[in-house]
C-alpha positions in Angstrom: 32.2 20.7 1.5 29.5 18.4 0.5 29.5 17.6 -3.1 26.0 18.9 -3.8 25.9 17.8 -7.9 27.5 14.5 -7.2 24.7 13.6 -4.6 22.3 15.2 -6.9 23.8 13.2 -9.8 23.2 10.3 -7.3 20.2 10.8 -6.1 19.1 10.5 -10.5 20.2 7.2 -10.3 19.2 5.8 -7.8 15.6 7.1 -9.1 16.0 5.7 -12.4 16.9 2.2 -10.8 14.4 -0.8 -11.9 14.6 -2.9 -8.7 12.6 -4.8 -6.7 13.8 -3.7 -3.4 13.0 0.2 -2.4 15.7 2.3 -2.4 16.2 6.3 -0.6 19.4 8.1 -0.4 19.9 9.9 2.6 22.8 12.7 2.8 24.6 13.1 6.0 22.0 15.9 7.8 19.5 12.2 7.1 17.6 14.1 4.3 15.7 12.0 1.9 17.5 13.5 -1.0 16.2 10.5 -3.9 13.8 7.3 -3.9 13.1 4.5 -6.4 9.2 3.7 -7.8 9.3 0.7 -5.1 10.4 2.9 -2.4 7.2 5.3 -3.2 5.6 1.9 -3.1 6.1 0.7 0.3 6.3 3.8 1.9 2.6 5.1 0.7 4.9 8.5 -0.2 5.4 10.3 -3.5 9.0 11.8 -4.0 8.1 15.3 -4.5 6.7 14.4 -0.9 9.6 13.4 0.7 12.7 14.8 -1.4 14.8 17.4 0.7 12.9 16.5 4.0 14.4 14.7 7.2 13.5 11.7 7.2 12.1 11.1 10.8 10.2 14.1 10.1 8.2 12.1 6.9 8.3 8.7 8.7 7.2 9.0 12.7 7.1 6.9 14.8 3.3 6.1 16.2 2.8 8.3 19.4 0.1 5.8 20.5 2.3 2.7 20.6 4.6 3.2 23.8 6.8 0.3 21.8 7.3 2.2 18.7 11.0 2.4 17.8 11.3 1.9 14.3 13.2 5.5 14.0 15.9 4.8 16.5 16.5 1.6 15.0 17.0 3.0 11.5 18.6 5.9 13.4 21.5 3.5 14.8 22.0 1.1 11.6 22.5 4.5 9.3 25.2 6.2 12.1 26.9 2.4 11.9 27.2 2.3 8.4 28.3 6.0 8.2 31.2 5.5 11.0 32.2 2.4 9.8 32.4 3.5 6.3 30.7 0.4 5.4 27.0 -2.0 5.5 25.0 -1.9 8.5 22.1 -4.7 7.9 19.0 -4.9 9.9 17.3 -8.6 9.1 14.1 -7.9 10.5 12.6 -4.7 12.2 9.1 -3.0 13.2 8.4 0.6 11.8 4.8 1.7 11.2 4.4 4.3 9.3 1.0 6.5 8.8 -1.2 6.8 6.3 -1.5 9.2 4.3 -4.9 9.6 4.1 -5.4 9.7 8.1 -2.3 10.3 9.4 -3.8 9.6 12.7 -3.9 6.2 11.7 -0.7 4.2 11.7 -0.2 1.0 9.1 2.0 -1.8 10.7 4.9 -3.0 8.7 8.3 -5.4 9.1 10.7 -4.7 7.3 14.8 -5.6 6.2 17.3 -2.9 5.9 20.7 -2.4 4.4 22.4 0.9 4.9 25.4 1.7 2.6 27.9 4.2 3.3 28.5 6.5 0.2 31.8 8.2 -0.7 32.7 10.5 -3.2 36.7 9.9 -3.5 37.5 10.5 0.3 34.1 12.3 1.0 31.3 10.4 2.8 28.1 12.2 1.2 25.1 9.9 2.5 23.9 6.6 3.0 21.9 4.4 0.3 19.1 2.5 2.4 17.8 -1.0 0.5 14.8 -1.6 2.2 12.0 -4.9 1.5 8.5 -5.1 3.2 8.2 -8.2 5.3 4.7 -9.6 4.7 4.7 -13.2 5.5 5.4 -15.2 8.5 7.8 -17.7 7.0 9.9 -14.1 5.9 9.5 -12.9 9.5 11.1 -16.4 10.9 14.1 -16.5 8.7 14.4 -12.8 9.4 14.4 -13.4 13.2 16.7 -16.4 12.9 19.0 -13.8 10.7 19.0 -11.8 14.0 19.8 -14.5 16.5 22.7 -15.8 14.2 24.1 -12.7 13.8 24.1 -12.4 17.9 21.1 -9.7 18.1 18.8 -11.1 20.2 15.1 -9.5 21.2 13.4 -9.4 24.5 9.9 -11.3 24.3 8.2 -8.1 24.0 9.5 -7.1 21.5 9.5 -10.2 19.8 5.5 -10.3 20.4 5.4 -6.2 19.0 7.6 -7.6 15.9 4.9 -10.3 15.1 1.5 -8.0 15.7 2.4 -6.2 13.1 2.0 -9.5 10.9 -0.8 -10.4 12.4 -2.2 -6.7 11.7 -0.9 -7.0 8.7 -2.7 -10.6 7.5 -6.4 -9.2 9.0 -6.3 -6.1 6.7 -5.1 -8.4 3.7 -8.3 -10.5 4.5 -10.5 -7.3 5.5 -9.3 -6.5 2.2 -10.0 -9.5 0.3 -13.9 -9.8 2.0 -14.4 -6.1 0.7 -13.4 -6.7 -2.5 -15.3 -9.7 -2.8 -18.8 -7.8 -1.7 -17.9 -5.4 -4.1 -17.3 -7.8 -7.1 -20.4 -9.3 -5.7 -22.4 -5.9 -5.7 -20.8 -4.9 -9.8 -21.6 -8.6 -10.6 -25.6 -8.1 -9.4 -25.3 -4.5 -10.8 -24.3 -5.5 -14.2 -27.1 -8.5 -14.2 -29.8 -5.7 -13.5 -28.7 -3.8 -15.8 -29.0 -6.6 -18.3 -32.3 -7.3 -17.3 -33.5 -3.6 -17.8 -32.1 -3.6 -20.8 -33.8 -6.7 -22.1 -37.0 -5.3 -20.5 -36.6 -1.9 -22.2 -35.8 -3.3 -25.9 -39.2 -5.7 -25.8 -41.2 -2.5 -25.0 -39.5 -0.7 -27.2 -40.5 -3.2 -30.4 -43.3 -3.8 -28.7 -44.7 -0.1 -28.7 -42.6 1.6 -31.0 -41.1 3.7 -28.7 -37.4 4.9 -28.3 -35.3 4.1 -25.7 -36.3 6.8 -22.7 -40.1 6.2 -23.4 -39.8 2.5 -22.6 -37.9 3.4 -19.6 -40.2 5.7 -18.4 -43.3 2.9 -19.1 -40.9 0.7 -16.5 -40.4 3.1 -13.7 -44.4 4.2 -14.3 -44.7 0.3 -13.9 -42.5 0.3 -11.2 -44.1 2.8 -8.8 -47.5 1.8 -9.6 -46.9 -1.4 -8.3 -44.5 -0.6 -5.7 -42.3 -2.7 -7.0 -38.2 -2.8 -7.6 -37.7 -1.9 -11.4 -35.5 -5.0 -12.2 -38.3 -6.9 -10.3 -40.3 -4.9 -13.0 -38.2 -6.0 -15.6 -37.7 -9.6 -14.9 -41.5 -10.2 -14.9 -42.0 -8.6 -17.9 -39.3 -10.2 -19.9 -41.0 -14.2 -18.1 -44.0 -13.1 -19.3 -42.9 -12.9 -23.2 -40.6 -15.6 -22.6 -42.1 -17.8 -20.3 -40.2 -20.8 -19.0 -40.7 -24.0 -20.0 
């Protein structure tokens, strides 16, 4: 019988693990039975998610991508490592996994695996998976030079599938970067208006001796009267008590 409180004793450590690589212990039925912070990380999942659930059933493959084979691949490294009682290491493959907002949508990722058989005296009780995300081409090369070394060599398609899913991977980092910088871009002019209006509002303000809301309600009178943006409003008002010089 399956030790059920030593997996569960564990699956707490390997939870409680501070590492830098992500780590999910899978028991023999391949049930995610515990994951570390970085596993939640690079797998877009949250334990509670994925705890007590097979785990081809939480990670598909993409039904779109006729090349997808990122579960049979972690599907034979695991059953190595479990019938050789031993480490089964996989230096570089492809396994996309969906998003979890759109789960219609798949992310591509590379990744390195090491499955480790785990006994309990004579009982094998799981496998411990160390897994890294693969995110730059100089990591992908020594990864594929890993794989012809080691006498695992990949067909030219599959060798072009492995390295789309950097190139995927490098346009959404730099989709990503041009976003965020139109949206620094947008708070930076954002915040400047608002500075503006501010100025704008505390010269009426001493100006009139009105409170805050009444001045603001003088620049958006202002405003649609002239037909006229209200920091446009503002900025005039503020040259014309401060003119340059």
């Amino acid at each position: 019988m399956l030790d059920e409180h030593r997996l569960d004793t564990l699956a707490g450590s390997v939870v409680a693990e501070p590492s830098a690589v992500g780590v999910m212990l899978l028991d023999r039925d391949f049930r995610i039975r515990g994951a570390n912070a970085t596993y939640e990380a690079v797998s877009m999942r949250q334990r509670e998610e994925m705890l007590g659930d097979f785990v081809f059933d939480v990670f598909p493959d993409d039904p779109k991508d006729p090349q997808a084979s990122g579960s049979s691949q972690l599907l034979v490294s695991v059953e190595a490592a479990m019938r050789r009682r031993g480490t089964d290491t996989m230096p570089i493959f492809r396994y996309d996994i969906a998003d979890p907002r759109n789960p219609d949508v798949f992310v591509a990722k590379l990744w390195t695996c090491k499955s480790t058989s785990v006994d309990d005296g004579g009982e094998q009780i799981g496998v411990l998976l160390h897994v890294a995300e693969i995110t730059s081409l100089d990591q992908a090369l020594s990864a594929l030079s890993q794989n012809i070394a080691g006498g695992a060599t990949l067909g030219v398609a599959e060798q072009l599938h492995v390295l789309s899913a950097l190139a995927a991977s490098v346009r959404a980092d730099r989709d990503y970067a041009q976003a965020m910088a139109r949206e620094n871009e947008q708070l930076r002019s954002a915040l400047e208006t608002r500075d503006v209006i501010g100025q704008a509002k505390g010269m009426l303000m001493e100006r009139f001796d009105v409170d805050s809301a009444a001045a603001f309600s003088l620049l958006t009178r202002l405003s649609q009267d002239s037909n006229t943006r209200l920091a446009h409003v503002a900025e005039k008002l503020i040259e014309i008590d401060h003119p340059r010089t």
